[in-house]
KEKOLNU-751009 format. One record per residue (C-alpha): residue number from 1; residue in three letters; x, y, z. Coordinates in nm, 2 decimals. Each point is the difference from the previous one (the first is absolute). Layout:
<atoms>
ATOM  num  residu      xx      yy      zz
ATOM  NUM     ALA       X       Y       Z
...
</atoms>
This chain:
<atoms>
ATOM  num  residu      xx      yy      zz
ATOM    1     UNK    0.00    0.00    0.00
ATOM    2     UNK    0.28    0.23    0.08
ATOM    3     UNK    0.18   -0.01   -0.34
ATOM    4     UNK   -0.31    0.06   -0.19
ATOM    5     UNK   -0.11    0.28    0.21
ATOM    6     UNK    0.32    0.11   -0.01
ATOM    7     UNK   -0.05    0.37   -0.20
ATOM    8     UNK   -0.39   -0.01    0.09
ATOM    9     UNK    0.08    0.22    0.33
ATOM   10     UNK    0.22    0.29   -0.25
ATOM   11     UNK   -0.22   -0.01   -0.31
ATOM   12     UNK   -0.31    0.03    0.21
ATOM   13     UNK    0.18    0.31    0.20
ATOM   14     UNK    0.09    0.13   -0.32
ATOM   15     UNK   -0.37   -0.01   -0.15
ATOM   16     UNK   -0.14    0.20    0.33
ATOM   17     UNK    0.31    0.28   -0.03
ATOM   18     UNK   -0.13    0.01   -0.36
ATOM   19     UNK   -0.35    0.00    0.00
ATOM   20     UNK    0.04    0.27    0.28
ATOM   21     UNK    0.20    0.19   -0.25
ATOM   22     UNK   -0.24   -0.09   -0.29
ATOM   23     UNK   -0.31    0.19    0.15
ATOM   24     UNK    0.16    0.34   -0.04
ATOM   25     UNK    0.12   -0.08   -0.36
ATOM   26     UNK   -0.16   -0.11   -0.28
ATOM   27     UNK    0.34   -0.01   -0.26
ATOM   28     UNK    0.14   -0.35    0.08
ATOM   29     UNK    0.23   -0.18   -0.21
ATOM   30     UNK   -0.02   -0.35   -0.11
ATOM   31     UNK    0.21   -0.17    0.26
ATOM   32     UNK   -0.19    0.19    0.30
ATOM   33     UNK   -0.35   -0.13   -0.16
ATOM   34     UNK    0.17   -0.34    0.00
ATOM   35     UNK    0.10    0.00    0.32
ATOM   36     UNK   -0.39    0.16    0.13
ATOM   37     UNK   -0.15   -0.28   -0.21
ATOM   38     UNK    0.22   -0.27    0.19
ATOM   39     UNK   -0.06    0.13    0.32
ATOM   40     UNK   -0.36   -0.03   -0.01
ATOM   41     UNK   -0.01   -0.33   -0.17
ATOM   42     UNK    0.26   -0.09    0.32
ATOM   43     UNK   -0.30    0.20    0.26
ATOM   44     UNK   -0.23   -0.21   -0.15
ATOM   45     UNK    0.16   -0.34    0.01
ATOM   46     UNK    0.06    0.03    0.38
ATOM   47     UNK   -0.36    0.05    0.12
ATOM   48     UNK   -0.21   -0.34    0.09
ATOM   49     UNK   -0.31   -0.04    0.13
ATOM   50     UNK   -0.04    0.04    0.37
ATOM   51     UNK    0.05   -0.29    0.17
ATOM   52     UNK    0.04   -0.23   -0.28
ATOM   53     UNK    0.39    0.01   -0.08
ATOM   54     UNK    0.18   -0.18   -0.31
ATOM   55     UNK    0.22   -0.28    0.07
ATOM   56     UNK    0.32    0.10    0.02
ATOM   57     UNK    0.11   -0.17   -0.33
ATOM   58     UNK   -0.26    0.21   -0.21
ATOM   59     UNK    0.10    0.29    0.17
ATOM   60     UNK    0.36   -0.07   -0.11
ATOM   61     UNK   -0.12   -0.07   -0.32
ATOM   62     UNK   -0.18    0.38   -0.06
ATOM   63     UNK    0.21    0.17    0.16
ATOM   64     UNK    0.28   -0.17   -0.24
ATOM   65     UNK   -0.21    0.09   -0.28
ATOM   66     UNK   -0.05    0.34    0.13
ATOM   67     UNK    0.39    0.12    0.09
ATOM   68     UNK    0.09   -0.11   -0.39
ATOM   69     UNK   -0.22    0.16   -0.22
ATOM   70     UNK   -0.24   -0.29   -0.06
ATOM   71     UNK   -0.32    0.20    0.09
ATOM   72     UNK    0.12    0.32   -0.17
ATOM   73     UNK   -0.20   -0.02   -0.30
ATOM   74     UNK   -0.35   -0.18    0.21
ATOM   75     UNK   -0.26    0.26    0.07
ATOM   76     UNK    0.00    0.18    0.33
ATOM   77     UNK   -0.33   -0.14    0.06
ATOM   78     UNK    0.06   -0.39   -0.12
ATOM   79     UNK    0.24    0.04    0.32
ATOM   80     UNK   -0.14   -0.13    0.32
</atoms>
């Protein structure tokens, strides 16, 4: 778990200093969008339903998916 989470923690503390920034300005280049779009693809694939956690191995598995780009292209709202 800890090597696949192991840039989850900077890229998702990088999407909130970002987004922050992102309210004030509407000119953002392609590698800021890219790294908004990530971060709320990543916002998304942590939340569960209350009391009714994933096993640990499909939360692995997303999370995987998640960190490398795999869900980058999915619809915001096809993630849950």
């Amino acid at each position: 778990m800890k090597q696949v989470c192991g840039s989850l923690k900077l890229e998702l503390a990088q999407y909130c200093e970002v987004a922050a920034f992102a309210q004030f300005g509407s000119d953002l280049d392609a590698a800021t969008q890219a790294l908004l779009n990530r971060g709320a693809r990543l916002t998304e694939v942590l939340k569960q339903p209350q009391y009714a956690p994933l096993p640990i191995e499909k939360q692995i598995l997303v999370i995987y998916a998640a960190v490398n780009g795999f869900c980058d292209r999915m619809p915001l709202d096809r993630i849950s």
